[in-house]
C-alpha positions as CSV (number, residue, x, y, z in Angstrom):
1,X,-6.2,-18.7,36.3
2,X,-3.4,-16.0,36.7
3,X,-2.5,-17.0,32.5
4,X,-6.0,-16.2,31.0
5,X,-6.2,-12.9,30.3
6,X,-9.3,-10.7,30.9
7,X,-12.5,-11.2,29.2
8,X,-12.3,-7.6,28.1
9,X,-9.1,-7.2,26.9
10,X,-9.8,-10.1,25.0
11,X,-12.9,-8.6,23.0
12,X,-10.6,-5.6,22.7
13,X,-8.0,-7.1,20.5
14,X,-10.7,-9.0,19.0
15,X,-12.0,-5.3,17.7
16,X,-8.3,-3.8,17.2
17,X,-7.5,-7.0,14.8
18,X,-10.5,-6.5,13.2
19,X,-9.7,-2.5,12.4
20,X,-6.3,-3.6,11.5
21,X,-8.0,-5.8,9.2
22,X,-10.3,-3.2,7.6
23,X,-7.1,-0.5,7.6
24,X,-4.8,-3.3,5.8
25,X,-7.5,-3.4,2.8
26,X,-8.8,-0.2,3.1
27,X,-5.3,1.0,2.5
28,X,-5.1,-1.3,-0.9
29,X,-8.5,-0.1,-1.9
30,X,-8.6,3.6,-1.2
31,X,-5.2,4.8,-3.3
32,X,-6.8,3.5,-6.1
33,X,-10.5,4.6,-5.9
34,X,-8.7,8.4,-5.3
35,X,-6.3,8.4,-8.0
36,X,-9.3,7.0,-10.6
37,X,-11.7,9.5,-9.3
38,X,-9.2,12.2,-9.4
39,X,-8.2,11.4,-12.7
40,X,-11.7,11.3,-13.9
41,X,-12.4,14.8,-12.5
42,X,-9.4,16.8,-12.2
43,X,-6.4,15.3,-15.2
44,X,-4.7,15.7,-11.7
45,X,-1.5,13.9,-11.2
46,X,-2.2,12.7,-7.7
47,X,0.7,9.5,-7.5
48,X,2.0,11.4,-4.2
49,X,-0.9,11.6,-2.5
50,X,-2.2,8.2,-3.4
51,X,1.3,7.5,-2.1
52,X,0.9,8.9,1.3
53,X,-2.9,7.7,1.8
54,X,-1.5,4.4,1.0
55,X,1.4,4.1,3.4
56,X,-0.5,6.0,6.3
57,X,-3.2,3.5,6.1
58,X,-0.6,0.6,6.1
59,X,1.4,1.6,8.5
60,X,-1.8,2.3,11.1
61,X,-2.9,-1.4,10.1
62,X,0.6,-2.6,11.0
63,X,0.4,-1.2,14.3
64,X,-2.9,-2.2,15.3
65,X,-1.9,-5.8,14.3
66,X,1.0,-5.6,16.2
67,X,-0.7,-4.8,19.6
68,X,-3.3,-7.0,19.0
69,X,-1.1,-9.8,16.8
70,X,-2.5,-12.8,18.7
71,X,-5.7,-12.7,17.0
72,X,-6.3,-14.4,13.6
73,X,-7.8,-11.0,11.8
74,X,-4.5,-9.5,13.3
75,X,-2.4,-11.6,11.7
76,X,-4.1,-11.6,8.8
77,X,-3.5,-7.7,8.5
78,X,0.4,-7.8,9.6
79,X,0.5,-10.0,6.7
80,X,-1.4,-8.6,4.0
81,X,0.5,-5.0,5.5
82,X,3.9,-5.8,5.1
83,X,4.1,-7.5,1.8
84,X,2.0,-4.6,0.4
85,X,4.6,-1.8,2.1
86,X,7.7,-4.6,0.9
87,X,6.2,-5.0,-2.7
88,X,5.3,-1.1,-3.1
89,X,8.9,-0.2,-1.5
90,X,10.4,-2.5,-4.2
91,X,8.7,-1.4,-7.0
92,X,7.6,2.9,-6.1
93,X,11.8,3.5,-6.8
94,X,12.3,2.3,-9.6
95,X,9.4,3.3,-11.3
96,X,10.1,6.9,-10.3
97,X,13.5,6.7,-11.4
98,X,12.7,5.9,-14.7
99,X,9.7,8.6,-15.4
100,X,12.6,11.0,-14.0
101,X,15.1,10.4,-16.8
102,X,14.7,12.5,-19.8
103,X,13.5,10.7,-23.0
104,X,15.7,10.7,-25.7
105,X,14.2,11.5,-28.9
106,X,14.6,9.0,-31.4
107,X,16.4,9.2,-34.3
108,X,15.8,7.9,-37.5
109,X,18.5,5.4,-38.7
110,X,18.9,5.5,-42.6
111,X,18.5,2.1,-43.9
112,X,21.3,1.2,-46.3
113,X,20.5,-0.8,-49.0
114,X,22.7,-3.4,-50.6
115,X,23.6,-3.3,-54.2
């Protein structure tokens, strides 16, 4: 009996894997609705702050699955919250770094005809 854990804390992780849930996909979700709303309204650059919403949320669902990683919803969050951090780590720099570079202008090359 001493392995089983309590009937409470049992419905507790149940909940905390299913806010990890809802804080993995609201965290996919709400970025994008605030950038398009933004953009609609305000001509706003907001790619910080859809930025920061987006790795606050994450990170929040990561935690919460990680306390409560024995339930399935749980899991389900740790997963869908770590690729999503992975693929936006791997992609946010290098997009950055090449909106940062000045454009060159282009230059018109002559053609040369053959005679």
């Amino acid at each position: 009996m001493a392995d089983s854990p309590p009937q409470n804390l049992d419905a507790a992780n149940q909940r905390l894997g299913w806010v990890a849930l809802s804080l993995s996909v609201a965290g996919l979700v709400v970025p994008v609705l605030v950038a398009l709303v933004c953009k609609l309204v305000s001509e706003k650059d907001v790619l910080n702050l859809c930025l920061a919403l987006f790795a606050v949320l994450e990170v929040a669902a990561l935690g919460c699955g990680i306390v409560a990683r024995r339930v399935p919803a749980a899991k389900a969050a740790l997963i869908i919250s770590i690729l999503s951090l992975v693929f936006v780590g791997l992609v946010t720099p290098s997009s950055t770094s090449r909106s940062e570079r000045p454009h060159l202008e282009q230059q018109s090359i002559p053609n040369e005809v053959a005679k």
